[in-house]
N, C-alpha and C positions, 0 to 999 in steps of 0.2 A: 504494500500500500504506500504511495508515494507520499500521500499529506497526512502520514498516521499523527494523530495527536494535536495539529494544528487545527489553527480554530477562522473561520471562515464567516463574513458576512455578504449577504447576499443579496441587495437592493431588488424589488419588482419579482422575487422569486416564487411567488405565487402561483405563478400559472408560466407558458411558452417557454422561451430561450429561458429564464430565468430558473425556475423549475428544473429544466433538463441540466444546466450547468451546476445547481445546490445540491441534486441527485448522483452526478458524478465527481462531486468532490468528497460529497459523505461515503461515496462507495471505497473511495481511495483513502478515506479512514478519518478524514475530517471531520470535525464536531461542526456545523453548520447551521447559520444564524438568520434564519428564515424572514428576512425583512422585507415587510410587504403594508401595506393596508389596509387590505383585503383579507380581513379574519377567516373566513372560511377560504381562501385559496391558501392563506398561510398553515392553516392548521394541514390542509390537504396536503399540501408540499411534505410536510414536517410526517405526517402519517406514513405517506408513499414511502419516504423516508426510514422511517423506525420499521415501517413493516421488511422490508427488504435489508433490516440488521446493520442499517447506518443510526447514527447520531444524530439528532437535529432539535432547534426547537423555533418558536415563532417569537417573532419581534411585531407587532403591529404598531406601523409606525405611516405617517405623511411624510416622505423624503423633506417636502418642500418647508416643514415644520420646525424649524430648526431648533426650538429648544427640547423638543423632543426626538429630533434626529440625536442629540448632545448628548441628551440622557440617555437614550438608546444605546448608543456606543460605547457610553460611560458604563452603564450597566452590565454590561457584555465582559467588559475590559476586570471590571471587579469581580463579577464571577469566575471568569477563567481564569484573570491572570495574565492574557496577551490575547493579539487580536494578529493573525500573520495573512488573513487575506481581506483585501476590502474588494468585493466587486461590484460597482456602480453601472445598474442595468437598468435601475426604474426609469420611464421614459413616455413619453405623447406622443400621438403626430398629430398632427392636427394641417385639414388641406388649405391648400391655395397660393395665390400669386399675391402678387405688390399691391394690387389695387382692389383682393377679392376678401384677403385674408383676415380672420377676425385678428380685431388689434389685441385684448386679452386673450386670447388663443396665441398670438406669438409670444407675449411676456407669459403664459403660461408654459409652454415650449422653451423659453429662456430658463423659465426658475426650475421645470421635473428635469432636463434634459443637460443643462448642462450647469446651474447654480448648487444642484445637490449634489452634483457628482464631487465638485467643490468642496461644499460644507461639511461632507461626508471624508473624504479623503485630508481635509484640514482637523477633523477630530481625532482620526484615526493614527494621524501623522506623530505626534509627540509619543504616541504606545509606542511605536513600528520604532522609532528612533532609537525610543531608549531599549530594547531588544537588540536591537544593532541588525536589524533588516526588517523584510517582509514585501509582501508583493500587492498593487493595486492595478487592479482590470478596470479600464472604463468602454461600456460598450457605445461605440458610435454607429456608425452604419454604412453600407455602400455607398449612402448618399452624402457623406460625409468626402467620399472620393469623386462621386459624378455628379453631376446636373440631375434632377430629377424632376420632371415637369410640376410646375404649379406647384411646390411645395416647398416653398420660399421658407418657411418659418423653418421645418424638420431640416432643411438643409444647413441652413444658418446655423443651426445652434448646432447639428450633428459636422460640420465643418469644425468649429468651434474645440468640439471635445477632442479632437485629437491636436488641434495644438496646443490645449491644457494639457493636453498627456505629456506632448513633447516637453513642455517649459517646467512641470511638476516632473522628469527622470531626470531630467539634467541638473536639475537643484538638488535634487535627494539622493541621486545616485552613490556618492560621497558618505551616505549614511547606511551603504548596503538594500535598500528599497529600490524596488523595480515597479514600473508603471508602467503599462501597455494599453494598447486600445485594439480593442475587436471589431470589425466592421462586417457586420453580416449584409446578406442580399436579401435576398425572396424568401422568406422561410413563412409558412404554411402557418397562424398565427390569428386570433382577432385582432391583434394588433394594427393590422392590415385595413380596417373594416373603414377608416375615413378614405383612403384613397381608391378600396374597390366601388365605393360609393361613388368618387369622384369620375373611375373610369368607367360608369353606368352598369354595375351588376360583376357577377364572377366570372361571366362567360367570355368578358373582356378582357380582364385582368389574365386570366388564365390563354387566353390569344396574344397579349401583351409578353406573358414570360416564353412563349415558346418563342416569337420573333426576336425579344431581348437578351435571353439569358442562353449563351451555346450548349448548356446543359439541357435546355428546353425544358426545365419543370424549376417548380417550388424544393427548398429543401425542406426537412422537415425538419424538430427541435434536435432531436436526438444526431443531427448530423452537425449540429454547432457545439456538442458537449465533448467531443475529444479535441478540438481547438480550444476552449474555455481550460479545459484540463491542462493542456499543454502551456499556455499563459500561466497559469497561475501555480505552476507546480516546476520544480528542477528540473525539469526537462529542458526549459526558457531561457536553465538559470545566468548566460552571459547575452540576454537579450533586452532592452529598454530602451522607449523612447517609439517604440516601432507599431506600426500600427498592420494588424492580419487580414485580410480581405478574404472572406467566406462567402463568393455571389454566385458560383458556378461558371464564371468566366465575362460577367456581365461588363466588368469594367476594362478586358481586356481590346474592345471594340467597339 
């Protein structure tokens, strides 16, 4: 087991990518910190969890909350005793362009997407130090590498997160802490649900990834959990600052 002992938090892990990455790092022996707001998805996560003989428990928490993101962490930190992964996954999308796009829907997209990855990774930070390492995931997205029609805000801010990645490895590097960013594509997800809406139904969307993605389909959760694995685990360990691209070849073209 690669993270036996280490202790893991896990932003948005309630349900999709988030879920499938807190699943494989409990399987690899992590104690895993189920952090969602979603009581019933967290408990779910955290069951899936303990029934398959991993570790887990739930944090129910609002990323964008910050005295309770504080506490949360703080909490965590005193019960264990160390905190060695932070992975920042909670996240929006919310559609449109320059002139369609709800203006609190962008400053909402600013504060889940790229402000708690933040405030979350600035809590985290003073534990990891004085440990003398540890590792932070921050998930962005394809679209954080491409244009993505009409979806000005998720791209803004999913741009965004990976050069906080970059300028939070190169400050911390120095203290043994590694920071990465994952960018996934098309992964099969309600996540999805503002922009299948935007491209008129599934039927589109689903004609959209065979013409975009040279894989020609969606991936599903479980195919971004041995990359999340790989990030956050020795496997990485001379790797930071770098950002992983999981689209199926989308951005290759």
């Amino acid at each position: 087991m690669i993270l036996r002992d280490r202790v893991a938090i896990v932003t948005g892990s309630g349900s999709g990518i988030g879920r499938a990455g807190a699943a494989i790092m409990a399987r690899e022996g992590a104690h895993v910190v189920v952090a969602d707001r979603d009581a019933a998805g967290a408990e779910e996560t955290v069951r899936q969890i303990v029934e398959t003989g991993g570790r887990a428990e739930a944090l129910i928490v609002d990323v964008a909350d910050d005295r309770a993101l504080e506490d949360g962490v703080a909490a965590v930190a005193a019960r264990h005793g160390r905190i060695d992964i932070l992975h920042n996954h909670a996240g929006i999308q919310v559609a449109g362009d320059l002139e369609s796009v709800d203006v609190d829907g962008f400053d909402r997209s600013w504060t889940l997407n790229v402000r708690a990855h933040f405030m979350a990774s600035r809590y985290v930070m003073p534990i990891m130090k004085a440990a003398g390492g540890g590792v932070i995931l921050n998930t962005s997205s394809s679209s954080g590498v491409l244009y993505d029609r009409e979806m000005i805000a998720y791209t803004t801010t999913k741009h965004a997160v990976i050069a906080m990645t970059r300028q939070m490895a190169g400050d911390y590097a120095r203290h043994g802490i590694r920071v990465n960013a994952l960018c996934p594509g098309w992964v099969d997800t309600p996540f999805n649900a503002p922009f299948i809406a935007q491209m008129s139904g599934r039927e589109a969307i689903e004609a959209y990834i065979r013409e975009k993605v040279p894989l020609g389909r969606w991936a599903d959760v479980t195919e971004l959990a041995e990359p999340i694995l790989f990030l956050v685990s020795d496997r990485s360990s001379y790797m930071t600052g770098q950002i992983l691209v999981v689209d199926g070849g989308e951005s290759i073209i």
